[in-house]
Residue, then its C-alpha position, 0 to 999 in steps of 0.5 A: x500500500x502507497x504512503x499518503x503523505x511522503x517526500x516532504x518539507x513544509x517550513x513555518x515562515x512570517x513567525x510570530x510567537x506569544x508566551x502567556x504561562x504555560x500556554x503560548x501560541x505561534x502563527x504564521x505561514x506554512x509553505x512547503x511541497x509533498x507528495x500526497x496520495x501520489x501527487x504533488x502537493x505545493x502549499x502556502x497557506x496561514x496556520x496556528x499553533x497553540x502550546x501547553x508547557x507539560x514536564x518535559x517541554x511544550x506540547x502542541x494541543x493545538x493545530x489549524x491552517x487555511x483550506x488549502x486548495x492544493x490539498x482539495x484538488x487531490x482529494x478532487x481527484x481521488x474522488x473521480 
């Protein structure tokens, strides 16, 4: 069975991170490319990313990026 995410770097740029306690957020754009279900993925689009300090280090409790429509039109794709 083929991977369905595989090949890939995405890298958060723009970055802007806030601390508050043992919570701290980050945004900014993730751009990257990949290969997803056996097609090439480009993508650019804005993301947050929510952290909660635990024994250990920061853990992300929270992830959400735009739609990406790159994505969309894989799944497009995959439905046909």
């Amino acid at each position: 069975m083929a991977e369905a995410a595989a090949d890939g770097k995405i890298e958060i740029q723009d970055q802007i991170v806030r601390v508050a306690g043992d919570i701290g957020y980050e945004v900014g754009v993730e751009r990257g490319r990949f290969r997803f279900a056996g097609h090439d993925v480009s993508i650019d689009q804005r993301v947050t990313n929510v952290y909660r300090r635990e024994p250990g280090g920061w853990k992300m409790i929270h992830h959400h990026t735009d739609t990406s429509p790159a994505m969309i039109d894989v799944v497009d794709k995959l439905q046909k």
